[in-house]
Steps between C-alpha positions, in 0.01 A plus 500: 500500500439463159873438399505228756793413744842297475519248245113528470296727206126540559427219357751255628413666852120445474538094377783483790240618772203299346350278731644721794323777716747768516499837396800819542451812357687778495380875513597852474255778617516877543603428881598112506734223338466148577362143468140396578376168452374178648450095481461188658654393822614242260674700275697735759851370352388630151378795602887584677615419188330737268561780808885373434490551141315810448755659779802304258456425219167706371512428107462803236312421180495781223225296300233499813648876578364606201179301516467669848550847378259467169235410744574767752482768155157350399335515847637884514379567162180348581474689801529809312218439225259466760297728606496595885220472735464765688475499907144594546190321403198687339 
């Protein structure tokens, strides 16, 4: 999540997991909502955690909002400047 969770930004998030094999992600699809991820055996008790605390205490950032959605608008636009293939080969 790029706003991060809890107490943790992005950043602070990434340096807290460094060293640690442990990954949550959540999703939203056209049918679906959830979590996917995975880690080490090791790591199990982290990985709860971040489950935990994107269920609790998922954290809203404006700043990487608005990264997110200037991306999103390029990738469209660029979509739309290129020319389509079509379906059938000569």
């Amino acid at each position: 999540m790029a706003g991060g969770v809890g107490a943790f930004d992005a950043v602070a998030l990434g340096k807290a997991l460094a060293g640690k094999v442990a990954v949550v992600q959540p999703f939203i699809d056209d049918s679906f909502e959830g979590l996917g991820g995975g880690g080490s055996a090791r790591d199990i008790e982290t990985i709860l955690q971040l489950v935990h605390l994107y269920f609790t205490r998922p954290r809203a950032d404006a700043t990487a909002f608005g990264v997110m959605i200037g991306q999103l608008k390029s990738l469209v636009a660029n979509r739309r400047s290129t020319p389509r293939r079509s379906s059938t080969m000569p």
